[in-house]
C-alpha positions in Angstrom: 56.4 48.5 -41.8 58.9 46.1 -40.5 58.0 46.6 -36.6 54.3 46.1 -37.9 55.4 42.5 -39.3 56.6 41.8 -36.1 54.1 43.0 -33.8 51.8 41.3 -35.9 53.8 37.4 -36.3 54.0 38.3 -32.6 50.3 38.6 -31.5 49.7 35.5 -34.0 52.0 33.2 -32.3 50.8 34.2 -28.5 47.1 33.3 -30.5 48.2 29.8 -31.5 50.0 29.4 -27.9 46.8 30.0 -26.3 44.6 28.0 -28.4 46.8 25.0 -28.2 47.0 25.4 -24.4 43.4 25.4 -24.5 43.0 22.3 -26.4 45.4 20.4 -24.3 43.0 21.9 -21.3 40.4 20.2 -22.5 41.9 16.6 -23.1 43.1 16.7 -19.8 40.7 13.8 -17.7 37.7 15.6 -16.0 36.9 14.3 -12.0 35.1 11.4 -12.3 31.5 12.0 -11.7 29.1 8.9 -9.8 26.1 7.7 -10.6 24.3 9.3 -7.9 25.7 12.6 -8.9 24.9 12.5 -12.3 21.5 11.6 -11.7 21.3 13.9 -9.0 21.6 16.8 -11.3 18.8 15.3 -13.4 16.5 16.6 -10.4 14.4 19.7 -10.9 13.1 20.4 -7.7 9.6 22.5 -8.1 7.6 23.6 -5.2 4.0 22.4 -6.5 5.7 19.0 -7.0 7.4 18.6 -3.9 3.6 19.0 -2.5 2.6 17.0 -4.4 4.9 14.1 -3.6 4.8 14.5 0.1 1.1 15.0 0.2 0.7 11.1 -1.2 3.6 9.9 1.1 0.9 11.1 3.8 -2.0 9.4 1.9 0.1 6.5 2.1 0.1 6.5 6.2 -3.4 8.1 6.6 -4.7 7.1 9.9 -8.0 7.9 9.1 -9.3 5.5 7.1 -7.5 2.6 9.0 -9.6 4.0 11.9 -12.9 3.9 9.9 -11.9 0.6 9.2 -11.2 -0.7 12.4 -14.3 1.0 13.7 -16.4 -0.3 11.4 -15.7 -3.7 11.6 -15.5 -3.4 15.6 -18.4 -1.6 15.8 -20.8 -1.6 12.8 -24.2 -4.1 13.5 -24.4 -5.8 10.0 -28.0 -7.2 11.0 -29.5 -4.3 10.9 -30.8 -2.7 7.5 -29.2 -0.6 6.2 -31.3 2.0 3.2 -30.1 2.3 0.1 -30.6 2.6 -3.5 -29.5 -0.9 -4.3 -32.7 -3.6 -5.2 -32.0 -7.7 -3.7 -32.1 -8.9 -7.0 -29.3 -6.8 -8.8 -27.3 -7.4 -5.8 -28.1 -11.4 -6.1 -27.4 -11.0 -10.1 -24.1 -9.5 -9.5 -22.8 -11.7 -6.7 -23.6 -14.3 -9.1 -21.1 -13.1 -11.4 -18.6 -12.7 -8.8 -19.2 -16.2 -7.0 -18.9 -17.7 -11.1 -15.4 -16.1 -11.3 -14.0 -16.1 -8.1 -12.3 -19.4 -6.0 -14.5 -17.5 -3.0 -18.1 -18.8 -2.0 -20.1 -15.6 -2.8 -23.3 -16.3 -1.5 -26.2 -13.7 -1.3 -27.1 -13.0 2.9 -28.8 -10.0 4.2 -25.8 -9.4 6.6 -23.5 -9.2 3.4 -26.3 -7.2 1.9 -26.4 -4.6 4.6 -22.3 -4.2 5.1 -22.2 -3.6 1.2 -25.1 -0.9 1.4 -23.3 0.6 4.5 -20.0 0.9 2.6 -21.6 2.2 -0.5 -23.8 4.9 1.8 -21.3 5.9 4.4 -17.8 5.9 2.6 -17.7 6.4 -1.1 -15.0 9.0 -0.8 -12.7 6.7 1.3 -12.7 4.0 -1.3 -12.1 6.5 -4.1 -8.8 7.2 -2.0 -8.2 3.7 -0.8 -8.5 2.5 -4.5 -5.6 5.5 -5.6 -3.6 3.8 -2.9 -4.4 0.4 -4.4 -2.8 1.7 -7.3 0.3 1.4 -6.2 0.3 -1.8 -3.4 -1.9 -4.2 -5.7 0.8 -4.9 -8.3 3.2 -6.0 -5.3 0.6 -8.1 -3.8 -0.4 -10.1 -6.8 3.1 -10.6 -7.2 4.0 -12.4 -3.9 -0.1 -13.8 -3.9 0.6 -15.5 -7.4 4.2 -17.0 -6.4 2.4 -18.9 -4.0 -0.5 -19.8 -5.9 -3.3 -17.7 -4.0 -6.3 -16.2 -5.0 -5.4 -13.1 -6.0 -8.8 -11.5 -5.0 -6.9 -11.7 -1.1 -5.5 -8.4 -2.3 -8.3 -6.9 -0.7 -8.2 -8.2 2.4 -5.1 -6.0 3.6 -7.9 -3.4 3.2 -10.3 -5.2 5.4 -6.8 -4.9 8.0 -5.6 -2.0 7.7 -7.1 0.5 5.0 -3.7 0.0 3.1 -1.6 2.0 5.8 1.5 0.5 6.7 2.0 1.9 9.6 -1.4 1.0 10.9 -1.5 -0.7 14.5 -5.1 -2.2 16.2 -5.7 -1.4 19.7 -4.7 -5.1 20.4 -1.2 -4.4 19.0 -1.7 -5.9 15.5 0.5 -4.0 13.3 1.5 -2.9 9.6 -0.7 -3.8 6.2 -1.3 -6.9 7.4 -2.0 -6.6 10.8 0.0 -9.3 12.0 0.3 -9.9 16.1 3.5 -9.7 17.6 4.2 -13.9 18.0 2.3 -14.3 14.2 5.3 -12.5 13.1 8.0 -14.1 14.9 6.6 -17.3 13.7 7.2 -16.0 10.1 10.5 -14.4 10.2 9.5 -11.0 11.0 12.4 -9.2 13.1 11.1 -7.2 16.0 12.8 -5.6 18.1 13.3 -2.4 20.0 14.6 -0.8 16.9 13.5 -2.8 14.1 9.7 -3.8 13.3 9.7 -6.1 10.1 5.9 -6.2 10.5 5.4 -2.4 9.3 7.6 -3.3 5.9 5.7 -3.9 3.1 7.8 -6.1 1.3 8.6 -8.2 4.1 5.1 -8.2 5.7 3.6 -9.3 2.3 5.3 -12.5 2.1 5.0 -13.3 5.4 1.3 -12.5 4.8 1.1 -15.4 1.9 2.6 -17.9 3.6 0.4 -17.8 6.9 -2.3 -18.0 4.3 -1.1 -20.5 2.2 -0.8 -22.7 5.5 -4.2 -21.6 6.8 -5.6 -23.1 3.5 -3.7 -26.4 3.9 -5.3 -26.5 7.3 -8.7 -25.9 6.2 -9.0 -25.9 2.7 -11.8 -23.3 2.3 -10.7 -19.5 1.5 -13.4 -17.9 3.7 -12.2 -19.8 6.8 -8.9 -19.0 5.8 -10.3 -15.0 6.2 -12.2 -16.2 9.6 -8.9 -18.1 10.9 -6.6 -14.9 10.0 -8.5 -12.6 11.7 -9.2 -15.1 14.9 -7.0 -17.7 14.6 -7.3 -21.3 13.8 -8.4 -22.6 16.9 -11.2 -20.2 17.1 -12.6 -21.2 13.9 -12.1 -24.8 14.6 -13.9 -24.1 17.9 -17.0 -22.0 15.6 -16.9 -25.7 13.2 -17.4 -27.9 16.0 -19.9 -25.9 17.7 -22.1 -25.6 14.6 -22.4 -29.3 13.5 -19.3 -29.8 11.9 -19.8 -27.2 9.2 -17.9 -25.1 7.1 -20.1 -22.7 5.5 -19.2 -19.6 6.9 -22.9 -18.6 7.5 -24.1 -21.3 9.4 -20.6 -20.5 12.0 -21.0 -16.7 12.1 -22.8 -16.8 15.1 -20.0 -19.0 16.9 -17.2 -17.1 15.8 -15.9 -13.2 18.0 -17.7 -10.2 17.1 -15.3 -8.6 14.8 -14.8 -11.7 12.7 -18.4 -11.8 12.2 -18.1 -8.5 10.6 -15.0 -9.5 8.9 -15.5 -11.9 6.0 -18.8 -9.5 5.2 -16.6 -6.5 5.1 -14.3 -8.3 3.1 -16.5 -9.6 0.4 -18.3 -5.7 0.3 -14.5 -4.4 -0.1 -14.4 -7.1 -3.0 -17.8 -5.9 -4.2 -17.2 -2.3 -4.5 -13.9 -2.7 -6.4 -15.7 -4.8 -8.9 -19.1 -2.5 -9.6 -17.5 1.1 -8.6 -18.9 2.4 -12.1 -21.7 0.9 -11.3 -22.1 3.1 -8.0 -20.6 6.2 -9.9 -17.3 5.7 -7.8 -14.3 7.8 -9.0 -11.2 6.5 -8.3 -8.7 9.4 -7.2 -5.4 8.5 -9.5 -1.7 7.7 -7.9 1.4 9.6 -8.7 3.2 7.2 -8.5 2.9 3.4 -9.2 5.0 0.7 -7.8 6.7 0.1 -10.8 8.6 3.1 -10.5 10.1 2.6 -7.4 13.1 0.3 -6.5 15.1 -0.5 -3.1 18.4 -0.4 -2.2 21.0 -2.2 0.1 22.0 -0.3 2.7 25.4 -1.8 4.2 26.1 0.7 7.4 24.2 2.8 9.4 22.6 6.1 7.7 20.9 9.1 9.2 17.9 10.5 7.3 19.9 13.8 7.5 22.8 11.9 5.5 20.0 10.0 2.7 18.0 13.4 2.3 21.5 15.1 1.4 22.1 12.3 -0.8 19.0 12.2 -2.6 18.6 15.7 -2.4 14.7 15.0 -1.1 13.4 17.2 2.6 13.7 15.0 5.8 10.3 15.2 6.5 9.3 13.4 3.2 11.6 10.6 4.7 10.4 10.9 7.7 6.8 10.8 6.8 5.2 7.8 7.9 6.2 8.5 11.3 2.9 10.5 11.5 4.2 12.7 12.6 3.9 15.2 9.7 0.4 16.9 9.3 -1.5 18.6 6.1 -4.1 20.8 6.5 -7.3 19.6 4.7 -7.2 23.6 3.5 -3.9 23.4 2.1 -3.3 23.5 -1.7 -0.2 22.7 -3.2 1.2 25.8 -5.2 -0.4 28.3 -3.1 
């Protein structure tokens, strides 16, 4: 009985010894945890929605409908009628209600007419993409086109440039959403060099973008030369003026101004048209993943490599990497598969 008492007081006090070591195990100071990993183990990666993600970071720097653009603009006779279910009068009724709202002169013109038709006939599909990826630059553009007091309806002309893709280059060397030549750029603060291109950031590029246009206005103080004199430059259009009697209606200059910027202003006022009456033409816009609300940027103090920001961030390379375009999806691909 006695040795039982003791073996017993024993076991009890090698209990209480090992709970309290315990306790005092767990007030000792865990290792301090960043922000970046504590976040990090927030992440869930899943296969369908790494697809996902790095199928619209190629939307996002989709060559192919820059190219339609470009081609399009370059190539595309706008004089020539175009067939399509869409009467003169309805289309007069509803540039109407666009020239009533808009700081634009929206003027009815078969030209315009045609370009509209052409869009609505040949590329319904590419504007139900280009408007997901509107989605997501718009909100940044009204942003910078309202601090300086612009019409916001110019968010459709980085369309008209470049279909939206940042990385988007003309055969003349024009380069990023807003297509802006390589001394355009200098002249707005936009580093170039052999390793860094300021014309291909959006950011950047966007407020460079409003201030060439808020200067073109003070020069001419008409927002369709403004589009003439962006795509051309200034002297041409004051060139297209003098040649056509002094006036500044962009109609009675189009036939004094370069092929493509004859094309231009039309294509621009079609892009506007679409965007306003897509129900209307039983348009669908395709939906972005992600909006640019949800995105943020970040100082970056020393050099990085994209191995060292993917480890970081815990993302693939090649999603960093993407708009190098160098990164292909199959059309037949399907995430989850």
């Amino acid at each position: 009985m006695k040795k039982t008492i003791i073996i017993t007081s024993l076991f009890l006090s090698l209990f209480s010894f090992a709970q309290e070591t315990a306790e005092k195990e767990n007030l000792l100071p865990l290792p301090k945890m960043s922000y970046l990993d504590s976040l990090k183990t927030t992440f869930v990666n899943h296969s369908t929605s790494n697809c996902i993600d790095e199928r619209w970071l190629s939307e996002l720097a989709n060559f192919e409908l820059s190219n339609d653009m470009y081609n399009d603009i370059e190539n595309f006779n706008i004089d020539t009628e175009v067939s399509y279910n869409l009467s003169t009068d309805l289309l007069k009724k509803r540039l109407a209600k666009m020239d009533a709202k808009s700081p634009f002169n929206i003027e009815y013109h078969p030209a315009l007419e045609n370009t509209i038709k052409a869009f609505l006939k040949n590329r319904p599909k590419a504007f139900e993409r280009l408007m997901a990826i509107s989605e997501y630059y718009f909100p940044m553009f009204e942003e910078h086109l309202a601090k300086y007091n612009i019409p916001l309806e110019l968010k459709y002309l980085a369309i008209v440039e470049s279909a939206l893709n940042p990385r988007a280059k003309s055969r003349v060397g024009a380069s990023g959403l807003w297509q802006f030549m390589y001394p355009t750029g200098k002249q707005y603060n936009l580093e170039v060099t052999s390793y860094v291109d300021e014309r291909y950031d959006p950011l950047k590029a966007t407020e460079a973008a409003c201030q060439y246009l808020s200067s073109l206005y003070g020069i001419f103080g008409d927002w369709s030369m403004v589009l003439a004199a962006y795509n051309c430059g200034p002297g041409n259009v004051s060139k297209a003026i003098r040649r056509s009697g002094g006036s500044q209606n962009y109609w009675n200059i189009r036939k004094n101004l370069p092929k493509e910027t004859a094309n231009y202003v039309p294509a621009f006022l079609a892009t506007f048209y679409i965007y306003e009456f897509k129900k209307e033409h039983g348009i669908m816009p395709k939906k972005a993943p992600l909006t640019y609300f949800e995105t943020d940027t970040i100082m970056v103090k020393k050099q990085m490599s994209f191995k060292h920001i993917a480890e970081l961030l815990d993302i693939f390379r090649r999603t960093i990497r993407i708009f190098k375009s160098d990164l292909q999806i199959e059309s037949d691909s399907f995430c989850g598969r």
